[in-house]
Each structure stands twice: as structure tokens, then as C-alpha cells.
N, C-alpha and C positions, 0 to 999 in steps of 0.2 A: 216313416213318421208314425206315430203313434199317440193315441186317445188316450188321455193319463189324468184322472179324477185328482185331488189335492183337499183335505179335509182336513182344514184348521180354523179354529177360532180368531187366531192369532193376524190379522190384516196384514200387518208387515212381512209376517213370513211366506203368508201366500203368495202376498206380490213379490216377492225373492222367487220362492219356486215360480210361480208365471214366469217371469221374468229367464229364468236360467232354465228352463224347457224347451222354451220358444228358440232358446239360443242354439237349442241342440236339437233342433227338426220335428219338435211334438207339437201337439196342442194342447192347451191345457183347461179344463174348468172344474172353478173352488166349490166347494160345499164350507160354510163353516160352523155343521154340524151333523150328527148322525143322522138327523130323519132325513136332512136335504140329500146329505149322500145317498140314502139306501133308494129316495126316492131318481136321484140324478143315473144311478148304477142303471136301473130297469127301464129309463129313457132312453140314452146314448152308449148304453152297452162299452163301459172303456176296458181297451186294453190292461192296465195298471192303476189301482186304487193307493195313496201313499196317505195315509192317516195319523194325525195324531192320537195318543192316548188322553194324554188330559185334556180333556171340555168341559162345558159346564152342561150341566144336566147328563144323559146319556154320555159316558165315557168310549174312549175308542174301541177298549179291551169289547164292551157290552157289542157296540157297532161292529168290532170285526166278527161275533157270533151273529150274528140278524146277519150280514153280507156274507158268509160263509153256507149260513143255515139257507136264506133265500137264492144267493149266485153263487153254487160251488164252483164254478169253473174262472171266477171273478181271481186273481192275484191281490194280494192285500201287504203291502209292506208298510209295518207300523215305525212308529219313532217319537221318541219322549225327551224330555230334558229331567226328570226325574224319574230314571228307571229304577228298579230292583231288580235282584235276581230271580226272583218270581213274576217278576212283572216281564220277564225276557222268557221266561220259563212258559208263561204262560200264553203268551204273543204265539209263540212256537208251536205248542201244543194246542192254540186254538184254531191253527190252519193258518199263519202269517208266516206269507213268505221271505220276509225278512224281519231283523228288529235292528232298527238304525238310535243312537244317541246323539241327541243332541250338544252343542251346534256339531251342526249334519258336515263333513267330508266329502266336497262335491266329486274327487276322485272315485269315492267310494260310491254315492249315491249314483255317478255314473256309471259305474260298475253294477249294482246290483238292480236298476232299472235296464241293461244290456240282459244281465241274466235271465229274470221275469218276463223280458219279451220272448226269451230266444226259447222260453219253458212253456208260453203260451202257445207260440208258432210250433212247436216239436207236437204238444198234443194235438191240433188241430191238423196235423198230417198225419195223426197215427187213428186219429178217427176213434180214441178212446170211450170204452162204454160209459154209460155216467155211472157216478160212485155217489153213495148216499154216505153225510156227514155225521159223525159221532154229536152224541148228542153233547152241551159243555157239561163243564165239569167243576165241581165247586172251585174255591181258593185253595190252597194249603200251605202249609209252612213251610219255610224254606231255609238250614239256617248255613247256609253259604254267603260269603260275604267277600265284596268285592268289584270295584266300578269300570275296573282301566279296559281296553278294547280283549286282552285275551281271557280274563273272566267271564265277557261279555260272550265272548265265540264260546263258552263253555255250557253257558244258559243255553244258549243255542243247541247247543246237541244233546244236551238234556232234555229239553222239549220235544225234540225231535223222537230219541229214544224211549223217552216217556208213551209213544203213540206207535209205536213198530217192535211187538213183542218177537225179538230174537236175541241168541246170543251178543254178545258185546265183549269188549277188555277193555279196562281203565288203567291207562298207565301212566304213574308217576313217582317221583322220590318217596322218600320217607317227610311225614307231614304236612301232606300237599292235601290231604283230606280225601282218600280215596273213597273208606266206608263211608262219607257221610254224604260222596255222590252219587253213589250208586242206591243207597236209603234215599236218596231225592229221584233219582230216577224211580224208585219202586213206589214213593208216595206219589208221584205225582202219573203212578199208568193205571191202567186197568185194574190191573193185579194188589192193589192196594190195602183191601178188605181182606186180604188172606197175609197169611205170615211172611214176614221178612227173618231171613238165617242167614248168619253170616259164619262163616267155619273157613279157621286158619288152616292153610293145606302144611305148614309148616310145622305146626304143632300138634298137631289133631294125630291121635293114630290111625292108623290105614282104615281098620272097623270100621272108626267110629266115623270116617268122610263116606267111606262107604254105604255108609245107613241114611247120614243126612243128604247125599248126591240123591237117592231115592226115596226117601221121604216122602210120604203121602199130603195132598193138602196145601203143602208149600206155594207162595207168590211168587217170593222171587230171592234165590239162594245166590249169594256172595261166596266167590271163593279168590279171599286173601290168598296173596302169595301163591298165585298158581303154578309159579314157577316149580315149587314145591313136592306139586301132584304128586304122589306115586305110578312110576309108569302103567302097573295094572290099571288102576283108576281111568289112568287119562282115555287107555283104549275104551275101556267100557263107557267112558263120559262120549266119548266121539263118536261113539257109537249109535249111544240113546240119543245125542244131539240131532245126527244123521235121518237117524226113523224116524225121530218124531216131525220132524222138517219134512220127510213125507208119508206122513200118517201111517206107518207102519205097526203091527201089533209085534211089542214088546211084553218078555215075562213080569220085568222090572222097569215100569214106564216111566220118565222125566215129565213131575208132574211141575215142575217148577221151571222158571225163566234162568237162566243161568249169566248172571254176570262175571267174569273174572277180573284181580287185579292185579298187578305185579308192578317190584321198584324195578327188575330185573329188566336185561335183554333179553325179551322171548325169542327173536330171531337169530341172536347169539345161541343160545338154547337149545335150539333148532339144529342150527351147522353142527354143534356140538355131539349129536345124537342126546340130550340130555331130557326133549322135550320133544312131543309128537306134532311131526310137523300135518299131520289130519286134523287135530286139536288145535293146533293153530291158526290154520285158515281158516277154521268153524270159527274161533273165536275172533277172530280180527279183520269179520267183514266189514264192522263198524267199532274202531276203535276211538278213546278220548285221550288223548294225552293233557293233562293238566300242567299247567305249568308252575315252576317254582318260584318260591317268592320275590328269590333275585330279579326274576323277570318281570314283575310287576310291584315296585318298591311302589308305584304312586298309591298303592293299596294300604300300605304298612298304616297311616292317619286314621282311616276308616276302619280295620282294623282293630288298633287300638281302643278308640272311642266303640268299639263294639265289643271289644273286650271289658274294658273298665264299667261300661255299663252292664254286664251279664256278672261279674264277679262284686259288682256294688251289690246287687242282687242277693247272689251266696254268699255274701260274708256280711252283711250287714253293713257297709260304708258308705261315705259319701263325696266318694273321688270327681273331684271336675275334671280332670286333663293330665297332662305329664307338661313340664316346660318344655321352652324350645329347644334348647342343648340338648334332652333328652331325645327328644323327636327327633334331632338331627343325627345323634348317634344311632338310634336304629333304623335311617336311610341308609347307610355306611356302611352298617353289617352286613354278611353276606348272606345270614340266615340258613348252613347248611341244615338245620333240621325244620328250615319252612315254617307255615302257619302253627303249630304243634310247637315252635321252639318260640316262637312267639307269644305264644297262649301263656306259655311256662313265663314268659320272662315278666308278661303284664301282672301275671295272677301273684308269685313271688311280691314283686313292687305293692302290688295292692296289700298284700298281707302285711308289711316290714312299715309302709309309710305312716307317718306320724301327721301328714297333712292332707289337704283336701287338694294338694298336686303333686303331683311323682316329681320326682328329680334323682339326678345320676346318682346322692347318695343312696336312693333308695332301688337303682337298679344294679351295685353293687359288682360282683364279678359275675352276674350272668350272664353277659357279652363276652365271657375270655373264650378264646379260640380254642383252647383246648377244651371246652364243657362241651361241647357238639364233635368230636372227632371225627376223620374220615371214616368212609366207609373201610379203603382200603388198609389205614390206619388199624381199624379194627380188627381187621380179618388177621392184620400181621401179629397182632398182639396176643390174638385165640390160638394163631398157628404156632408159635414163640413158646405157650404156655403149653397147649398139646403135643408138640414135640417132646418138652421136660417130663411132663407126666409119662410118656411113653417111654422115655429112658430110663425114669425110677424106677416103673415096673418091670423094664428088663434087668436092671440091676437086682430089685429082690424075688423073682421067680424063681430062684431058686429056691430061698426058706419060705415060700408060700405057697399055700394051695390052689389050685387052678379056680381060671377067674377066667372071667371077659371085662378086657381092658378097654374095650369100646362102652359098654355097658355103663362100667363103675365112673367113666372121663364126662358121659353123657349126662349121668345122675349127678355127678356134683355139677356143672355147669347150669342144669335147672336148677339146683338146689339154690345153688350161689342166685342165678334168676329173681328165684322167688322171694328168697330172705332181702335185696335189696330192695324188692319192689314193696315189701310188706314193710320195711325201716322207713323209704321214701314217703309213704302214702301212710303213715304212724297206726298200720295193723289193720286196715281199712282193706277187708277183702274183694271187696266190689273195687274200688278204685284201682288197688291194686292190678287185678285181673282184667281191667282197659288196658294199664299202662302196657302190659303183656302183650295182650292181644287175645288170651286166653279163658275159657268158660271158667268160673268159679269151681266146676269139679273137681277142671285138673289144678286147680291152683291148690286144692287143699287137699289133691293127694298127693303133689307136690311137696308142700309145706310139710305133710303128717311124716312122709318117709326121712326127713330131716333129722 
């Protein structure tokens, strides 16, 4: 049995929790506010503190710093019925050991009061030294978006990660929103006041990853597509990871946090000899997988209304909604290019509509299954195409001068790149060079060699 604090405003939910505590072998007594709790904590000392965040007056977010800052060894598992992703970011990162959604999942809530005792009792055998609390830390923006339970476990280890400066890997498809998790991990840790760099291992030359893997100054560097790496790289990255983990003097120190991402199987990668499996377990002591948007269509709504309102914004409009048939059609979808093919589909419709609601005519053929192709689709289609070119040039090596047929297959393939990406985005070099992935340098020595 266990002593288990309950801080809500709300009568009727308290009496629920009493109620289903008692039934499971606890005790239970309500606070139905912050002061009563922090004062209730330092009286009967509870095992388990389960608070809401909205109150009136002193919010829970405020109450979990005061019960954190006063009883660090107190467990705090917050819950809301109007969460955000920041508001789950920051539960986490305030020292809450859980973040529950309301209406609450007594499964769950069973489960994660099992945890919190069984995390209390472990350090009370281990006789741990006390730990002095980070002091909090302002708000900050967040612009991830997204309610259903596995966005919600995503906040979660953002927060988490946001307070545990070590390597990491994020892994997901294309358009799952990698860099703009990992920029949310980096705003919301320590390392924040200093530069965030994100450099594609895919596109980057070897140098130029070179210079910014060591980089002076840096918070916290992104490296896209790590699958990518060049193997020099990876050794010497696994390296500097290695010493710096135990304060070792390096010529070339890693002044920077090191996040990696990849759509890739790194452990495929791995078997493969393609990818260092040293560098791998550095990087994937704490890994995120994100998931795709198939797996969370109840998002697609929210979503949308947070599309239409960000692009009412940029375009100057005054869109209310899309109809229901619309809505219904992009439940339906499979979304192989995720959040990012979504964005495209709202943003287009925003642009084309003649009224103040979207409708299918104004979403057009952006839904055809061929406008998103597979991955492996693709790959057969470069391989198809570089096969030919490699037969032309064995046909005319004869009346030609020596060449590198790797070279000249490489150059037109960015060439092609660029010019589509500069026709799509109507010459816009910044936009452009998002849609890439690429720094504006190389896009315009890209473009100039054209």
C-alpha cells in the first residue's frame, strides 16, 4: 500500500481517484491546490504526488517546480485535459515523472503508478546521494504539433533529452519532422544560447563535415542522414564521442552535443559493414523513433487547422476550414511523405482557393499516388537511368576524350536537383535550398556550374 497525494480542483475527479486508489490497496488524500499540496507533501511525506496542471491561481506546471525545488526526492506525475506539446515537454523537463492525458486510462494510470513506486523503492535501497535541482527554466516555442498517445510519448523524450546532455539518434521516414525535433531538443536544453548547425552528411563534402563535426562554440550539431557519414568521419566522430564521455584531452575537441538522424536502417548498415558499429552504440543509447503519420491519422484535423492558420499568416488569407469530404479524403490517404506532404497539400489548396473553405476542387490531384513515389520506386528509376548513361558512355569512349563517368552522372543528377528545386519554389534560393536540404553555398555552386 502506498500514500498517494491527488491535486485537483476539479471535486468529481478527485472523488474518481479516491475512489479507484482505495480500490487498488492505497491511501489517498486531495489537495485542491498548490499551496495545500506543497503544504500536505512536507506533513505526510507521500509516496506519489498525481497533479493536475490547470488550476486556478498557481498552476500545476508552477506547483511541480516549488515540489521539485522543496522535495526532490517527492515523484510528481502530472495530467491535463488540455495538453500541448510543450506543455508535455515541459512536465518532463521539469522533473515529472510522468505526463498522463486526460480522460486518464486506468490501465495506464495503473501502470505508471506501479512504476513510480517501484522507482521510489529502487532508490531508497540504493541509499542514493541527494542531487540538487536545476534551477526552471523559461517557456519556449515549440512548433510540433500533435495530440494522439504517440506524439504524446514523443514530448516525453524530448523532455527527457532536453535535460541529459549525450549523444542521441532520431529516427524516422522522410517528413516525420526530424530537424525540427531535434531544434526542439536543442531549445528546450542547456545548450540553447549557443548555435544550433545542422549539416547534411549526404550532401556535405567530406571537408566541409569535417570542419563543422569540430567546430568551435557549437550547442548542439545535427547530423542529417548519418547514414551517410563517410567512414573516416565516423571513426574520428566515435572517437571524439568516446573521450569526451570521459574527459579525455583531445587535439580536436567535440565542443558540441551530437544529435544524429537517419530514414535509414542503421542496424542494417551495421551487418552490412556500411556503417560503424562503435558509432552506433554511441549513438543509440537513447534513441526517438518518430512515427508516421499513417500511424497517427487522428492528428491529420489538428494538423490541418494548424496549417491553414500558419499559411493564412503567409499568404494573407482568410481560410476557416476545409469541408468534410475533404477531411475525409485525407483520413484515407496513406501520407507516404508524412507531415511535409501534408504541409505541401494544405499550403497548394490555401494558395488555388477562391473561398473561405477548401474543398476537393481546390485539393486537386495532390492526393495522386503517384505524386509521393516509393522509396524503392525511386531508387529503380535512378538505377534504370544510371545504367543508360553508363552504356552511352561506353558506346562513345571511343571518339572521346577521357572523363570520369562517375563525376560527369553525379553533376547532372544535382544539376537536374537544383534547377527543379529552383522552377518549384519560382527562383527563391532560400526555399529552394530547405526543400534540398542543402546550405545556400552549395546550391549556388550548384546552380552557377549549370
Amino acid at each position: 500500500m502506498a500514500d498517494i497525494l491527488v491535486v485537483d480542483d476539479d471535486q468529481s475527479i478527485a472523488t474518481a481517484f479516491e475512489r479507484f486508489l482505495q480500490h487498488e490497496g492505497h491511501s489517498c488524500t486531495v489537495a485542491s491546490n498548490v499551496e495545500d499540496a506543497v503544504r500536505l507533501v512536507g506533513e505526510i511525506d507521500p509516496d506519489l504526488v498525481v497533479m493536475d496542471i490547470r488550476m486556478p491561481g498557481v498552476d500545476g506546471l508552477q506547483g511541480l517546480e516549488q515540489l521539485r525545488g522543496r522535495y526532490p526526492g517527492v515523484d510528481v506525475v502530472m495530467m491535463t485535459a488540455y495538453g500541448t506539446s510543450q506543455t508535455s515537454i515541459d512536465a518532463i523537463r521539469g522533473g515529472a515523472f510522468e505526463y498522463l492525458t486526460k480522460p486518464l486510462d486506468l490501465d495506464q494510470l495503473r501502470s505508471v503508478i506501479g512504476r513510480a513506486l517501484a522507482a521510489r523503492e529502487s532508490r531508497r535501497r540504493a541509499v542514493a546521494p541527494g542531487v540538487t535541482e536545476p534551477e526552471g527554466t523559461p517557456q519556449l516555442h515549440v512548433g510540433l504539433v500533435g495530440e494522439t498517445p504517440a506524439m504524446q510519448d514523443v514530448y516525453k523524450m524530448i523532455g527527457r533529452l532536453a535535460t541529459i546532455d549525450v549523444p542521441a539518434l532520431v529516427v524516422g521516414e522522410r517528413g516525420t519532422g526530424k530537424e525540427l525535433v531535434v531544434a526542439t531538443i536543442h531549445d528546450n536544453s542547456a545548450r540553447r544560447d549557443r548555435p544550433f548547425l545542422a549539416a547534411d552528411c549526404a550532401t556535405l563534402p567530406e571537408d566541409v563535415l569535417g570542419a563543422e563535426l569540430f567546430a568551435e562554440g557549437l550547442g548542439t550539431l545535427h547530423l542529417s542522414s548519418v547514414h551517410a557519414l563517410p567512414k573516416t568521419l565516423q571513426a574520428r566522430l566515435v572517437r571524439a564521442i568516446n573521450e569526451t564521455s570521459r574527459r579525455g584531452a583531445l587535439r580536436t575537441p567535440l565542443s558540441a552535443r551530437v544529435i544524429a538522424s537517419t530514414d535509414q536502417d542503421l542496424a542494417a548498415a551495421v551487418e552490412s559493414g556500411a556503417f560503424s558499429p562503435e558509432l552506433y552504440d554511441a549513438l543509440t543509447v537513447i534513441e526517438l523513433r518518430l512515427p508516421p503519420l499513417r500511424e497517427r491519422l487522428d492528428d491529420v484535423p489538428v494538423l490541418v487547422r494548424y496549417f491553414i492558420q500558419r499559411f493564412n499568416d503567409e499568404l494573407s488569407r482568410t481560410i476557416r476550414g476545409v469541408d468534410d469530404q475533404v477531411l475525409r479524403r485525407l483520413n484515407q490517404h496513406p501520407w507516404p511523405g508524412n507531415v511535409g506532404e501534408l504541409e505541401s497539400v494544405v499550403k497548394r489548396a490555401c494558395i488555388v482557393t477562391r473561398s473561405d473553405v477548401i474543398t476537393m476542387e481546390d485539393i486537386g490531384d495532390s492526393l495522386a499516388e503517384n505524386r509521393f513515389p516509393r522509396r524503392q520506386d525511386v531508387e529503380s528509376a535512378l538505377g534504370r537511368a544510371v545504367r543508360v548513361a553508363l552504356q552511352e558512355r561506353l558506346v562513345e569512349k571511343a571518339s572521346r576524350a577521357p572523363s570520369s563517368a562517375f563525376h560527369e552522372i553525379v553533376d547532372l543528377v544535382e544539376g537536374t536537383l537544383v534547377k527543379e528545386a529552383l522552377t518549384i519554389t519560382n527562383g527563391n534560393q532560400v526555399k529552394a535550398s530547405e526543400l534540398l536540404g542543402v546550405n545556400r553555398a552549395t546550391l549556388r555552386k550548384k546552380a552557377a556550374s549549370e
